[in-house]
N, C-alpha and C positions, 0 to 999 in steps of 0.2 A: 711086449712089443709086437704083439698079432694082430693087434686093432689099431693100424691107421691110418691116415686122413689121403686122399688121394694128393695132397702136395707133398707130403712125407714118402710116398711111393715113385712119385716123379723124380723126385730129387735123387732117391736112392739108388732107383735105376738109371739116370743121368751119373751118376758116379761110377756106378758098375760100367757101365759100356765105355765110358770115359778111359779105365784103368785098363780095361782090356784090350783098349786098341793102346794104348801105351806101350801095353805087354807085348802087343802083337801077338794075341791068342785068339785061336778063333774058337765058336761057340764049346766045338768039341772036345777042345786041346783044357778049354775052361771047366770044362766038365768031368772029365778026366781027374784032374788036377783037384777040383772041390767037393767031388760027388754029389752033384747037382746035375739032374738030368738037364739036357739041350732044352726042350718046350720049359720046364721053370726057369732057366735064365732067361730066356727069349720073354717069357713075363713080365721077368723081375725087370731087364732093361726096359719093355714099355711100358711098367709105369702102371703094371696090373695086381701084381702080388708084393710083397712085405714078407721077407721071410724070418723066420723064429732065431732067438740068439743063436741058438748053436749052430744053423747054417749059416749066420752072420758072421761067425766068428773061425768056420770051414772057405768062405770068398774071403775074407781077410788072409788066410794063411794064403793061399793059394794067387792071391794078386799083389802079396808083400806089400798088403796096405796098414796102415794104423785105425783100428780095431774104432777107436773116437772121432777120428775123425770122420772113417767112412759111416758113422751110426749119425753126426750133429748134422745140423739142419745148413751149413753153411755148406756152395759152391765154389769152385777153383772162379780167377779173378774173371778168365773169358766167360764165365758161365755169370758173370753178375748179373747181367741185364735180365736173363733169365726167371732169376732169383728173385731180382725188382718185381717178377710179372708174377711170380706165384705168390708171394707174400702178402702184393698187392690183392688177393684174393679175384682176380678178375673175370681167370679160366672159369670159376664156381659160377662169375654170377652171369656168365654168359650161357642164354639159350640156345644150348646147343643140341637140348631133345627136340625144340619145336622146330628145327631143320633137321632131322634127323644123322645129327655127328655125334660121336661117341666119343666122350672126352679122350679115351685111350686114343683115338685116332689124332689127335690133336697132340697127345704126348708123342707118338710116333713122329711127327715132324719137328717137332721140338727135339726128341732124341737124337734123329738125323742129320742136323746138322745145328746144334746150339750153337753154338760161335755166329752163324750166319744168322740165323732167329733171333740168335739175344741182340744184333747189331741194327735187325728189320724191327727190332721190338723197341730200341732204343731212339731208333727213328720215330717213330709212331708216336712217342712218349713225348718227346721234344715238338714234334709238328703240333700236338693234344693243346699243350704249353703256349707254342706261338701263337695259335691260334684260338687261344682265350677257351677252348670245346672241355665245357664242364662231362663230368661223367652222365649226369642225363641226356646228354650229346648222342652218346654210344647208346643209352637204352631206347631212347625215342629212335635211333639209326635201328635197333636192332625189329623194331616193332613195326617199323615200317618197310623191308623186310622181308617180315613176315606174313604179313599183308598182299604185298607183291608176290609173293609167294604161290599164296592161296586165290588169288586174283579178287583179293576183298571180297571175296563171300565164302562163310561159315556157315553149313549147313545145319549145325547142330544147335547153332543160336537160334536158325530159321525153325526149325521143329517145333524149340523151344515156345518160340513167340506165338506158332500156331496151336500148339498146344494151351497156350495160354489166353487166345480170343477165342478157340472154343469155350475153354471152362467159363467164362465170360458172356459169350453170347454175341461176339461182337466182330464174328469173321467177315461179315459185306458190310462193315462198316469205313466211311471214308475216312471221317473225324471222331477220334475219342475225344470228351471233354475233358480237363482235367478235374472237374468234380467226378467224375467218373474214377477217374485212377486214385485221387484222395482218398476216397470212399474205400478201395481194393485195399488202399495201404493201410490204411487204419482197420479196417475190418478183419481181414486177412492175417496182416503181420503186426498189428499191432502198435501203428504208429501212431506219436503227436505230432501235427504239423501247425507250426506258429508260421503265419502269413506274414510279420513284421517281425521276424523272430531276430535279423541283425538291426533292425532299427537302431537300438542304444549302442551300436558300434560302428562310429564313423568309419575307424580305420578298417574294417572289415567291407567297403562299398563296393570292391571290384569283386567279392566274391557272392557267385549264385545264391551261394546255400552253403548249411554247414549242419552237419549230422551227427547227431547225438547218440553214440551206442550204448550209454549206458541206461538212457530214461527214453529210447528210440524213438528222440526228436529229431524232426527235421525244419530247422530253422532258415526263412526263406528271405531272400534280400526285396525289400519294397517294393525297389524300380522296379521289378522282373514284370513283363510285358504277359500278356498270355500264354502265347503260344513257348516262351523262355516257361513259365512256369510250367505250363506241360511236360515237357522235355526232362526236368529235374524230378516230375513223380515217376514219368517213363524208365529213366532211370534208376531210381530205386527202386523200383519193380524188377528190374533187370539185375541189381546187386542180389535180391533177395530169389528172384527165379532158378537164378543164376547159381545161387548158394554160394555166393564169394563172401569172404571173411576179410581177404587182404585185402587194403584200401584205402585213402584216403578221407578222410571225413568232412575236407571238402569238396565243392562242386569238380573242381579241377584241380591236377594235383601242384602243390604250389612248392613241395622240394621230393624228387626224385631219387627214393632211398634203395629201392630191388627192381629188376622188371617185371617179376612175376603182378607188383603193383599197377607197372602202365601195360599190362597186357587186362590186366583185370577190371580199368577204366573205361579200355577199350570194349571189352566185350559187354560190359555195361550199358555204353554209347551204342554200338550196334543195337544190342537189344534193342532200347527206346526209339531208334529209328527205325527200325524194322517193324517196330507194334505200330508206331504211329501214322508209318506209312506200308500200306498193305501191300503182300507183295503182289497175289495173283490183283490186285484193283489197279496198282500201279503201273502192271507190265500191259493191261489192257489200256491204261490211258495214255502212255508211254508211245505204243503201239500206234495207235491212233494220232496221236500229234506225229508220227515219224514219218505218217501217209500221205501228212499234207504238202500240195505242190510248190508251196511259197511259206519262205521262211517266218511263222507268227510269233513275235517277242511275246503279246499280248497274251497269248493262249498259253506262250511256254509260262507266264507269272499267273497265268490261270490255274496251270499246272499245280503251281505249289501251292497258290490260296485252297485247290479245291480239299488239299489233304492237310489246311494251316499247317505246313513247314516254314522254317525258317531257310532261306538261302541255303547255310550252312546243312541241315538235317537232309533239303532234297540233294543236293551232290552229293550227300555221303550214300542214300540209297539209291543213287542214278550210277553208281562206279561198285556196288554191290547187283544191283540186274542188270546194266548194258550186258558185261561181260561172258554174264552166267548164263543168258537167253536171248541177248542179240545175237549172242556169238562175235562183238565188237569188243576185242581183246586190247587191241594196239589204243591204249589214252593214258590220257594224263592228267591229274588235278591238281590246283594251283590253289592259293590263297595269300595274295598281297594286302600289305595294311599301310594305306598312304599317310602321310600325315601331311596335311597340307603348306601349317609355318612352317616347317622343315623343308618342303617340297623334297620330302623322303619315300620312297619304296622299297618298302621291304616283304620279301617270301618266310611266310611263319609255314607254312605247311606246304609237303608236296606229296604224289603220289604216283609211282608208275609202275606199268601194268605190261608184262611181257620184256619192257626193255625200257633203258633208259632214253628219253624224250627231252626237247627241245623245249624253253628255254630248263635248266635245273640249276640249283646252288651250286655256283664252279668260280664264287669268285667270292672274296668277303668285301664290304664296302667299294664294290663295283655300281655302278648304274643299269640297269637291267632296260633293253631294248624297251621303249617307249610305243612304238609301234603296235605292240602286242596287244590284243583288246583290253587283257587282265589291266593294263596300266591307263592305254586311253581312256579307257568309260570310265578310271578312277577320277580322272581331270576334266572328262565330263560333269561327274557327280559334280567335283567342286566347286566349275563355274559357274551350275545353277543354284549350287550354296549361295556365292559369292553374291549374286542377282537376288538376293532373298526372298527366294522361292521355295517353299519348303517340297521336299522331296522325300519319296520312301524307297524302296529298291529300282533301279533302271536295272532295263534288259539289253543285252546286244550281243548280234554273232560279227564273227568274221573268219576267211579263209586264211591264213597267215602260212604265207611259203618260206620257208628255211633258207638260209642266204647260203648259196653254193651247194645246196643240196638237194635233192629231188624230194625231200619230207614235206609236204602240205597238209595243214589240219584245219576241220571244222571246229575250232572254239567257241563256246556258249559262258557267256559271261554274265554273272547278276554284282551289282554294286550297292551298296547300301551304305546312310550311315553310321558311323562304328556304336559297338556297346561295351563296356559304360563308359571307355572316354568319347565324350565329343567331340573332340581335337582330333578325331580317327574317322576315317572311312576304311572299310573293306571290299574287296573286291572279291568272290570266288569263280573261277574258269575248269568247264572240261574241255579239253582239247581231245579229239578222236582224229588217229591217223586216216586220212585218206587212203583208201585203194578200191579194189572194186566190192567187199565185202561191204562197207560201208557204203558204197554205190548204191547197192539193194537193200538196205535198211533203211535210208533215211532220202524218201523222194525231192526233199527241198533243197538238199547236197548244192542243185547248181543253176539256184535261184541265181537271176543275174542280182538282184537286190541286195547280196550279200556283199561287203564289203570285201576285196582281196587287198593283202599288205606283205610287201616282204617285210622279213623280221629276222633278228641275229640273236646272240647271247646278250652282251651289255653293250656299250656305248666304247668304253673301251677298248672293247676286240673287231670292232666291228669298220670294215673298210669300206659300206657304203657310203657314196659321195652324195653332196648335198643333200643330207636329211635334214628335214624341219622339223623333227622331231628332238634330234641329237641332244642331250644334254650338257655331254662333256667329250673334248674331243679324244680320237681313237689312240690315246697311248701305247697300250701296248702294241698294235699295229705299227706302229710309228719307230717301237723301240725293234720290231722284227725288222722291219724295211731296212732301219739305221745297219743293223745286223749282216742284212743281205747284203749289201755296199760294201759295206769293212772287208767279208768275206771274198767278193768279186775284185775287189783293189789289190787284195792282199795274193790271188791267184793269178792276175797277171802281174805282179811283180814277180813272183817265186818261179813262172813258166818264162 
């Protein structure tokens, strides 16, 4: 019984300190009594050490416990929920290095007051329930995160990628082909890459790619556009740079089984955006567009043509440099996916940086303020859908002030067709906090051309009067007001 598992140690010292305070012994009186020094109990209760039969069966005599019971894996009834959380393996698959917690310190709270923890724990577990929040819930939560954390930018990816367009040859380079990155992968690491490798699999059409580790193919979806195919050799470049084993073997991961997988996607993703857009080329072009007096949509989609990104790939590395070398910390990224028959909006992705920002997921099947660019330029796109016009990404900023608060942010919004349902548009938005740090980085700040809008969370919570925008009217406001009333009525009666 010398070897084992940190849920087995938890548990044990969860009973020991349990019996003790039963006892009403304190460490010393415990020690006395067992001959076990102070610092090894103080272990044993947090959850660090596992001690040998015979001191197992020296705390039995000495806390007049049964000898089986206190060795089995089972908790007293208050300690269930507990018990639910260890079993459930959860503590394990939480990253609790890449924030630097020490699972002991975790037991330590847990030891401190279990009754109150297993009851916060029991809540959580039921809200997970109501709330339909699969377990990939928590690791996409935990990954983003960590992200925020780091203020999206990993240094050692950036190394990585630099190291990798020297050996290459291709450091002032703007555009990698991807005949170029084909060529690396196959020569290099030894891939096959089939161009219509899902062709003979209909049901396989919303996925990129799908990659073969044991004959190290990589099989490519038709549709995939250029710059989409770029992106997926980028990628595996980045699996392979990278030296990651754990992983998905398709493009995206399509069931969410460890995090250590969606942290390994991610740094994947970084990679291939970081090769494909340069950093020291980008922060000079970056630069340069921030100089200008008057806000250019034009140039900003010049922006991304001139490095072929996709929407998606320039936001990801415009929220990996603002932060790290504008020194513009305080943003936010968004990414809404409208669907037009449905006249639906929904937030697949969000990001924030230093603190949490206006609007974020605070409501489930809410209506999310309409106002906001993320949404309007989506109902732009679709009325020039509607007029049959064909259309490729529109651009647009706006100033959008926080209702009852003094937060105002420059939002930059690109909108595009969606991929591969066409029944989809996407929108993605950086929002950057106003103050004066962003004053002096971006001289177009206070173009009067920019559109200003106040904006709230959803339609819902929100009490301004006559918007034409509104979709659905302000319930919950409506249910606070009723609230207010009840509470004023019921105060002058009882005074």
């Amino acid at each position: 019984m010398t070897s084992k598992t940190n849920n087995s140690r938890i548990i044990f010292g969860l009973k020991i300190k349990q019996l003790r305070k039963e006892k009403k012994l304190s460490f010393a009186e415990l020690s006395k009594k067992s001959g076990l020094s102070v610092s090894y109990l103080n272990e044993i209760e947090k959850g660090k050490k596992y001690p040998k039969a015979g001191k197992i069966k020296d705390l039995a005599t000495a806390l007049e416990a049964n000898l089986e019971e206190l060795t089995s894996s089972e908790l007293s009834r208050e300690l269930a929920p507990v018990n639910e959380l260890l079993q459930s393996n959860f503590l394990n698959e939480l990253p609790l290095d890449l924030f630097g917690i020490e699972l002991n310190k975790v037991v330590e709270i847990i030891a401190s007051a279990p009754i109150r923890v297993g009851a916060f724990i029991s809540t959580l577990v039921e809200l997970s329930k109501n709330y339909a929040l699969a377990e990939e819930n928590f690791y996409h939560g935990a990954m983003r995160a960590y992200q925020e954390l780091h203020y999206n930018f990993f240094e050692h990816i950036e190394l990585q990628v630099v190291t990798f367009l020297k050996k290459h040859q291709l450091t002032d380079t703007y555009v990698i082909s991807k005949d170029k990155l084909a060529a690396i992968l196959e020569k290099d690491y030894k891939y096959t890459i089939a161009k219509d490798g899902l062709a003979d699999y209909p049901d396989l059409k919303s996925i990129r790619s799908v990659f073969d580790p044991k004959k190290k193919k990589l099989l490519l979806n038709t549709t995939l556009s250029e710059i989409e195919t770029t992106f997926q050799y980028a990628k595996e470049l980045g699996f392979q740079s990278l030296k990651i084993k754990e992983r998905a073997m398709t493009s995206s991961i399509l069931r969410v089984s460890n995090f250590e997988k969606v942290l390994n996607h991610f740094q994947a993703s970084y990679f291939a955006a970081a090769l494909l857009i340069n950093q020291q080329l980008f922060i000079k072009e970056l630069r340069a567009f921030f100089e200008k007096e008057k806000w250019d949509g034009e140039a900003f989609l010049r922006l991304m043509r001139k490095f072929n990104a996709s929407p998606a790939m320039l936001y990801l590395r415009l929220t990996n440099v603002i932060p790290q070398f504008f020194g513009i910390k305080k943003l936010f990224f968004l990414r809404f996916v409208h669907e037009p028959k449905k006249n639906r909006f929904t937030m697949n992705k969000e990001l924030h940086l230093h603190h949490k920002h206006h609007p974020h997921q605070n409501g489930l099947r809410e209506h999310y303020c309409r106002r906001w660019l993320s949404l309007s330029l989506l109902k732009d796109l679709n009325e020039i859908q509607q007029a049959g016009k064909y259309v490729g990404t529109i651009v647009g900023a706006q100033r959008s002030h926080y209702f009852d608060t003094e937060d105002e942010y420059l939002c930059l919004t690109l909108a595009r067709p969606g991929y591969p349902n066409p029944d989809q548009n996407i929108s993605v938005t950086l929002g950057l906090l106003i103050d004066d740090n962003l004053r002096e980085n971006i001289k177009f700040l206070d173009d009067p051309n920019i559109i200003r809008k106040e904006v709230n969370k959803t339609c819902e919570r929100c009490p301004i009067i006559n918007c034409e925008e509104r979709a659905v009217s302000a319930a919950v406001v409506k249910r606070k007001e009723k609230f207010r009333k009840i509470q004023e009525s019921l105060k002058e009666i009882l005074e």
